[in-house]
N, C-alpha and C positions, 0 to 999 in steps of 0.2 A: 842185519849185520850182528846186532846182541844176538840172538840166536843161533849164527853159525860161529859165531866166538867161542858160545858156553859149550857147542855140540864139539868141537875139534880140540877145546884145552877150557876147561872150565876154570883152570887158575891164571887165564892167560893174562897181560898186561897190557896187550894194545889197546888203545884208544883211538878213538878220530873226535878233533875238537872241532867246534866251529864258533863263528864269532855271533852265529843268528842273523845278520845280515843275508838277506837273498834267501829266505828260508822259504818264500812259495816259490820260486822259480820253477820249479817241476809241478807247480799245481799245487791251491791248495787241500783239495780233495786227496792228492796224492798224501802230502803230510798228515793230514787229519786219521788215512787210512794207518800209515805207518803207525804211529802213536798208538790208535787201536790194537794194532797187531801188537805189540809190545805189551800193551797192559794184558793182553788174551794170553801172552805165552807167561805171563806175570812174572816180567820184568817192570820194573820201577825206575823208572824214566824222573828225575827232576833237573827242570833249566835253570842253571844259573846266571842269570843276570850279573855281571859284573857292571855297572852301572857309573856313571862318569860322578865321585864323588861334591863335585861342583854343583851340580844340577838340580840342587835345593830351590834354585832360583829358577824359574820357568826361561825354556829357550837355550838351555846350556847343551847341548846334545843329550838329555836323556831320551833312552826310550822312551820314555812317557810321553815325551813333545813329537815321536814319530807316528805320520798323519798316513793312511792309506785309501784308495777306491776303495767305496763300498758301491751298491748300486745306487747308478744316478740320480741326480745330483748328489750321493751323499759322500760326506768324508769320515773318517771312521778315525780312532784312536787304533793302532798299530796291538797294542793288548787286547782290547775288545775283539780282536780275529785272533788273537796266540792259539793255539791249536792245541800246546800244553798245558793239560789239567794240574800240574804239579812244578811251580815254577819259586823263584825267590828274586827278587831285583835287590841286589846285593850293592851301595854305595861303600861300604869300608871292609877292603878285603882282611883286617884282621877279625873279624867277627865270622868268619867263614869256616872255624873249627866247631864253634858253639851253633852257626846255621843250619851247616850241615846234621850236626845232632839232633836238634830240633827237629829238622826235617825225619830224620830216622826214626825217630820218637813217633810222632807224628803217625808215616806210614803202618807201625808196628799197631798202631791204635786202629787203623783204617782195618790192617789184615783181620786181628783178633775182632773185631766186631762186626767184620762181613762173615766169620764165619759160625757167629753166632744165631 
């Protein structure tokens, strides 16, 4: 989808959000590929977590406390499988101007010294 975006109007505006919920439904092979194909076409992919501010307290609905299959018997922490290598679990949305920076920051150090 990022790729046929940037290829028909590279200033274009649309977006598609999602909330992360139901994120293997198509497999998680299938996302893990995705993801791959993005960082190949180097596009910079980071998830934001908007995070139930409350959830300081174990068992409030954070992600954190979401359990999933791993193989039998085991139960796995729902981040232990995130597929996203470049993520933020964001609890206070006004720190999201200085996050996102960071994260910027951040990237610009990854590019400059993979290509060194």
């Amino acid at each position: 989808m990022f790729v046929a975006a940037k290829q028909h109007n590279p200033v274009s505006t649309n977006t598609e959000t999602s909330d992360g919920r139901g994120l293997f439904l198509e497999g998680k092979e299938r996302v893990a590929a995705a993801v791959q194909a993005a960082r190949s076409a180097n596009i910079f992919v980071i998830f934001v977590v908007l995070d139930n501010p409350n959830s300081r307290v174990r068992n409030q609905n954070s992600i954190l406390d979401i359990k999933v299959p791993g193989e039998l018997p085991d139960i796995r922490s729902y981040m232990e499988e995130f597929p996203f290598p470049f993520y933020v679990n964001l609890r206070n949305v006004n720190a999201l101007p200085e996050t996102l920076s960071d994260a910027l920051r951040r990237w610009f150090e990854l590019v400059t010294t993979s290509d060194q």
